[in-house]
C-alpha positions as CSV (number, residue, x, y, z in Angstrom):
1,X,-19.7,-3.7,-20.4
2,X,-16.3,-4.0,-18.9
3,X,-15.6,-1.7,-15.8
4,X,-12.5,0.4,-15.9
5,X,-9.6,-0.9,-13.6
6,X,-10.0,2.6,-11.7
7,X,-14.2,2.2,-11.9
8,X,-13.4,-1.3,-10.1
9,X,-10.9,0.5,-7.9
10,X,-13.0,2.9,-6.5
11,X,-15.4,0.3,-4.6
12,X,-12.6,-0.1,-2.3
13,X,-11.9,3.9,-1.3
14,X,-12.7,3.9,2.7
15,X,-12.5,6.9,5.5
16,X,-10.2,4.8,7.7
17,X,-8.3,2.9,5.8
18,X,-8.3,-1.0,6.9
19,X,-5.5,-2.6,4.3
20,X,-3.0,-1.6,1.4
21,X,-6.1,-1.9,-1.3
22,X,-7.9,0.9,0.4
23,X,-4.8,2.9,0.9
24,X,-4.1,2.3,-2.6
25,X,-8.0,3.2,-4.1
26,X,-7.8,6.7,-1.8
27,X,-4.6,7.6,-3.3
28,X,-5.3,6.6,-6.7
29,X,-8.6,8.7,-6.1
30,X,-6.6,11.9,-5.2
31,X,-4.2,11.4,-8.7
32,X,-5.7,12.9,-11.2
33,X,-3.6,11.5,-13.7
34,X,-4.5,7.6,-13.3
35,X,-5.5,6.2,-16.2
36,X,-9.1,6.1,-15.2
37,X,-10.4,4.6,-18.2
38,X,-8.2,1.9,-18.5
39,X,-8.5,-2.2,-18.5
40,X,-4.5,-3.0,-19.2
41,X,-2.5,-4.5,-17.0
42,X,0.7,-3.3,-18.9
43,X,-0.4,0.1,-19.5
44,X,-1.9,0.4,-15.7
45,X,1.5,-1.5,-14.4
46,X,4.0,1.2,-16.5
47,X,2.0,4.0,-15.1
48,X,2.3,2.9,-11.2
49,X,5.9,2.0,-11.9
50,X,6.5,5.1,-12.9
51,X,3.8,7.7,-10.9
52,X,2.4,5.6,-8.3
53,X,5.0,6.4,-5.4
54,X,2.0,6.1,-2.9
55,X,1.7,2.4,-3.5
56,X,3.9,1.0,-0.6
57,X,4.7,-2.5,-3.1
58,X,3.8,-3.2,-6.8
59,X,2.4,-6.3,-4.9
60,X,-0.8,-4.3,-3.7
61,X,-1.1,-3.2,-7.7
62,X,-1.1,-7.0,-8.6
63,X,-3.3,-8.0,-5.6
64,X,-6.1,-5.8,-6.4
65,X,-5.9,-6.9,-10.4
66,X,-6.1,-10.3,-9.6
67,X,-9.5,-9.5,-7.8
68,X,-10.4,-7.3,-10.3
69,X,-9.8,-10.3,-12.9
70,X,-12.1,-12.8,-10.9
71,X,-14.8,-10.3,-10.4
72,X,-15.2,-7.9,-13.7
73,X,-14.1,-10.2,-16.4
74,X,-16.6,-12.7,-16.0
């Protein structure tokens, strides 16, 4: 079974912080409203573009999918 984008997400989530994909998994941990369960890239995309004003670039969203990608969807 396929891990949720968030599920995926989570692995990164460190105390101190050491690039933009852990600053992005702590803040996505503290919004509640992520789409937790979700594997789309445009449903996941739309919902960053519109709530995810801690992400710094939509880069960092697209970095962390393309690892995602090469490591869940096997």
């Amino acid at each position: 079974m396929l891990k949720s984008f968030y599920h995926f997400l989570m692995k990164y989530r460190h105390p101190k912080p050491q690039n933009d994909i852990n600053l992005f998994a702590n803040a996505a941990y503290e919004d509640h409203s992520f789409p937790k369960n979700s594997e789309d890239y445009d449903e996941l995309s739309n919902y960053l573009e519109l709530n995810g004003h801690y992400l710094t670039s939509m880069v960092v969203f697209d970095e962390a999918w393309e690892i995602y990608l090469s490591t869940e969807k096997r």
